[in-house]
N, C-alpha and C positions, 0 to 999 in steps of 0.2 A: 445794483439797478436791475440787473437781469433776474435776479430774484423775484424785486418786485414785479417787473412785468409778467413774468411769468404763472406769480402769485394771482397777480390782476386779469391773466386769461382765463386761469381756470377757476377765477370765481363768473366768467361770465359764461364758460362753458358750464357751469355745475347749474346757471340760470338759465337754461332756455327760452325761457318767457323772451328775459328781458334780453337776452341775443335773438331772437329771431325780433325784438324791434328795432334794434340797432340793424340789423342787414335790409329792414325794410327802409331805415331810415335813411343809408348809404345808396337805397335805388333811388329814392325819390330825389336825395341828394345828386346825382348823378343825371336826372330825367329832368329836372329843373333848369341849368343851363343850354342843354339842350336841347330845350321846348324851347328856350329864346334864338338861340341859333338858328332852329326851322323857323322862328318865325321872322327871323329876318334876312332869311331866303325863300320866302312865301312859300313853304311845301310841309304838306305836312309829312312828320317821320312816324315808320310805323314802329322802328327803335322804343321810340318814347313811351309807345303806348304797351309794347312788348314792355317796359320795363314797371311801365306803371301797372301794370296787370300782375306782374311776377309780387311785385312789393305788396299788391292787395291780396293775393296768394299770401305771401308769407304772414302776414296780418289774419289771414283768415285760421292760419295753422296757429300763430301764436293764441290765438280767440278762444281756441278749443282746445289746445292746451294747458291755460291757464283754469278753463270751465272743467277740464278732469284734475287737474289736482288741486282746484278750492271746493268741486263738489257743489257748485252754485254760477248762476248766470255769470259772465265774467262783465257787467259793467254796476258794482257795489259799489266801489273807489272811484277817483280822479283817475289814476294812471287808469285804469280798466274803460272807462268812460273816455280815454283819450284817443287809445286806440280800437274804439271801436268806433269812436266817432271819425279816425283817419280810414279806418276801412270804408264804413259807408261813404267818404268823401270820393277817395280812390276810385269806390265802386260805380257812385253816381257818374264820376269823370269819365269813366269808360263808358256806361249808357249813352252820354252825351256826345261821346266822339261816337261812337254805333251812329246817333242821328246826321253828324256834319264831322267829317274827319278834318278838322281845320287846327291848325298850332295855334292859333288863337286859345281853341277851349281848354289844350294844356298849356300854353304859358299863363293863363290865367288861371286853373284850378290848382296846378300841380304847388302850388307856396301854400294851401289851407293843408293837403292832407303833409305837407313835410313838417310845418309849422306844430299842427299834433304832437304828430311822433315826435318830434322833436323838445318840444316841451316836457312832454310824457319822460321822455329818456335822462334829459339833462337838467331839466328844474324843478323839476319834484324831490322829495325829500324820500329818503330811503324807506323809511313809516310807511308813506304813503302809496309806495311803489309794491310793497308784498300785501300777497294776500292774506284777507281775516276774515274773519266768522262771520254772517250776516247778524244782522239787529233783528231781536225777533218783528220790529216792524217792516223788513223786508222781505221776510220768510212767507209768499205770498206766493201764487202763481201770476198775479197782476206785475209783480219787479219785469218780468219778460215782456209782458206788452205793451205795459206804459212806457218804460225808459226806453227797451229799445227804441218804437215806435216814435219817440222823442227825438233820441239820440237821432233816426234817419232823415226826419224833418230838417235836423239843427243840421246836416248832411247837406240835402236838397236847398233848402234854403241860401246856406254859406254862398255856396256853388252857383247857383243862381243870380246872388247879388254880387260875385264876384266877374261872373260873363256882367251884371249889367256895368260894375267898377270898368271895364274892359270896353264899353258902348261910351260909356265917356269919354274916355283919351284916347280912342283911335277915331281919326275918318273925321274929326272937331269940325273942317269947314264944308264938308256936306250935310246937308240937308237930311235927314232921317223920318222918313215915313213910315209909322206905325201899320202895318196890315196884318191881318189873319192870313193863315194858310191853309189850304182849302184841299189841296191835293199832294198834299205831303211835303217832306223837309223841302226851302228852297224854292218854292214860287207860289204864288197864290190865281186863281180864277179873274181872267177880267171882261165881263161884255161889251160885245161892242154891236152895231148897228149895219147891216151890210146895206150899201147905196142899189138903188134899182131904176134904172134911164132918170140918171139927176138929180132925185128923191130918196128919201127915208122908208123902207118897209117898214113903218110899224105894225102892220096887221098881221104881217107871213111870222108865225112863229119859226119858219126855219132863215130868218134872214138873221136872226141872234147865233153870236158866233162867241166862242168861248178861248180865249188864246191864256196861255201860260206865260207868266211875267216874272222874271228872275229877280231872287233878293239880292241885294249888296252885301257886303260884306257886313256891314254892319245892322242889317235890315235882319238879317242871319242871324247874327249874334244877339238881337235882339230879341227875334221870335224863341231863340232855346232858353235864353232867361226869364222870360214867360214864362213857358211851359215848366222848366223848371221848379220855379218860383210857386207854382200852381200846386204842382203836386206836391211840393214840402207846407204848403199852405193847407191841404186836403191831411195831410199827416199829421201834421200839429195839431188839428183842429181833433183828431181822434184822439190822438194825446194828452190834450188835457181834458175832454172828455173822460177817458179812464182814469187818468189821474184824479176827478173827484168822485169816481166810485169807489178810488183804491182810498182814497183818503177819509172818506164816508164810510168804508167798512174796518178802517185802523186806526181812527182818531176819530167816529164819531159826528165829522163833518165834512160837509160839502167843499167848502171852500174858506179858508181861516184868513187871508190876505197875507201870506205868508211871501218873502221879499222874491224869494223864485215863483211863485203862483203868480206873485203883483206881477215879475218882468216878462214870464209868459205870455200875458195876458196883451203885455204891451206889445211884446211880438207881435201877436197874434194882430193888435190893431193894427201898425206899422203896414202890415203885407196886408190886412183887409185891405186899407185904404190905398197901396199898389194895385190891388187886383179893382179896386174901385173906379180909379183915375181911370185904365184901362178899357173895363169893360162899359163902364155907365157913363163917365164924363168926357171920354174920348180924347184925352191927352194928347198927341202928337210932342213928335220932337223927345228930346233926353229928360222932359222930367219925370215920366214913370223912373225913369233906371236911376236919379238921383234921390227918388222915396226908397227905392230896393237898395240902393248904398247905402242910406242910412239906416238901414236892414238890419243893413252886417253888423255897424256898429252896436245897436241894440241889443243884437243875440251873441256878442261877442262878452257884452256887462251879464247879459242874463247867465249865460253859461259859466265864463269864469269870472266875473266880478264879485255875482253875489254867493259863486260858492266857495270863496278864500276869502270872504271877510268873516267867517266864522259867526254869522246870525244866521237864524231860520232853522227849520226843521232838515230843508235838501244842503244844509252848507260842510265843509268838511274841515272849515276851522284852520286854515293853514297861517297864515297870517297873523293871527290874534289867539296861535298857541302857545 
């Protein structure tokens, strides 16, 4: 037995790759109960975010690692595509604790980037774990800005409809009022009217007073899944932009209705009609954040549904090889 284990270290030492995701995978392992813990003693831990920074550290060493010894962008594969989509998750989490340091944002982000790595590590098939040669139809300079530029979307997005999953179940019997924010993270602009012996000034332009109105806890959580949401909305939208020029200039066409093109596409309508509710129809209350939940579920078929059932030109065949 000591043999074997011993055998079994140093095939993980002789991997670095795939040992620096396991170490990444043990922080987030580790940052994950403990995001629940601070969050149910309302503080946020800077532990957590230390550890969650250390693990997109190591994910970033594993990234460029992997990118010098295949010699090509490291997201060709599933496993390469997983951790780099746990990086950007990682990475966005910390942006977003940057804007509101609340246990909120990591008990809710930190299960998407452990969830990755962790799939990446222990259910993937060994095949599909090493690296391989590109196809010559990825041998492009476009492989670096489409996918990546994808991959951060599928990031931002995740992220986003998982603060909104988080605007559902907490805070349920208050009342949630949608506002913009006007002067940065945590309160918005509000006029009001100053009285003059009795009466209303409306003529004195200096009788308009401006006070600062603080969000709720959920008002908070609300406004960063927006903005979120926005900016993986603005990413995608480049995305598959390049992606029909890359596919216009390696097959010949714009757009073929190809089953990851179709669910992109779906995405992409999903969070239009989020940013729609939103901005045009003026939604109030939880049901933007229960269209961006159903977000998640969407980009979660597009990502890994239709690429392990082995159709399509983006599929990798796991399932139905």
């Amino acid at each position: 037995m000591s043999d074997l284990g011993f055998t079994g270290l140093e095939a993980f030492v002789s991997e670095p790759v795939l040992l620096l995701g396991l170490l990444a995978f043990g922080l987030l392992l580790t940052a994950l109960p403990w995001s629940f813990w601070a969050l149910s003693n309302g503080q946020s831990s800077s532990a957590v975010r230390s550890l969650i920074a250390l693990s997109n550290l190591l994910l970033t060493a594993q990234l460029i690692l992997r990118w010098w010894q295949s010699g090509h962008f490291p997201i060709s594969n599933l496993y390469e595509s997983l951790c780099f989509l746990a990086w950007a998750c990682t990475l966005t989490q910390l942006l977003v604790e940057r804007n509101w340091p609340s246990p909120l944002v990591a008990a809710s982000a930190t299960p998407m980037g452990l969830g990755c790595i962790a799939f990446a590590s222990f259910a993937l098939p060994d095949q599909l774990q090493q690296a391989s040669p590109l196809v010559p139809a990825l041998r492009s300079s476009w492989l670096v800005m489409h996918v990546s530029v994808i991959m951060v979307s599928y990031a931002a997005l995740m992220v986003g409809s998982l603060l909104s999953v988080a605007v559902l179940l907490i805070d349920r019997n208050q009342a949630l009022e949608l506002r913009s924010s006007s002067i940065g993270t945590g309160a918005f602009r509000r006029s009001s009217l100053l009285s003059t012996d009795g009466g209303v000034a409306i003529q004195n332009p200096e009788a308009f007073e401006l006070s600062s109105v603080a969000f709720s806890r959920t008002e908070q959580l609300d406004s960063l899944s927006y903005r979120t949401i926005t900016v993986g909305f603005l990413l995608l939208t480049v995305g598959i932009i390049s992606g029909a020029v890359w596919a216009n200039e390696a097959w010949g066409s714009w757009w073929s209705w190809d089953p990851k093109e179709t669910w992109a596409l779906i995405c992409w309508l999903v969070y239009a009609a989020y940013l729609h509710t939103r901005l045009s129809r003026g939604w109030q209350g939880r049901r933007p954040a229960m269209v961006a939940s159903a977000g998640l579920v969407v980009i979660c078929v597009c990502y890994i549904g239709v690429n392990l059932l082995g159709i399509g030109l983006h599929s990798y065949g796991w399932f139905f090889d």
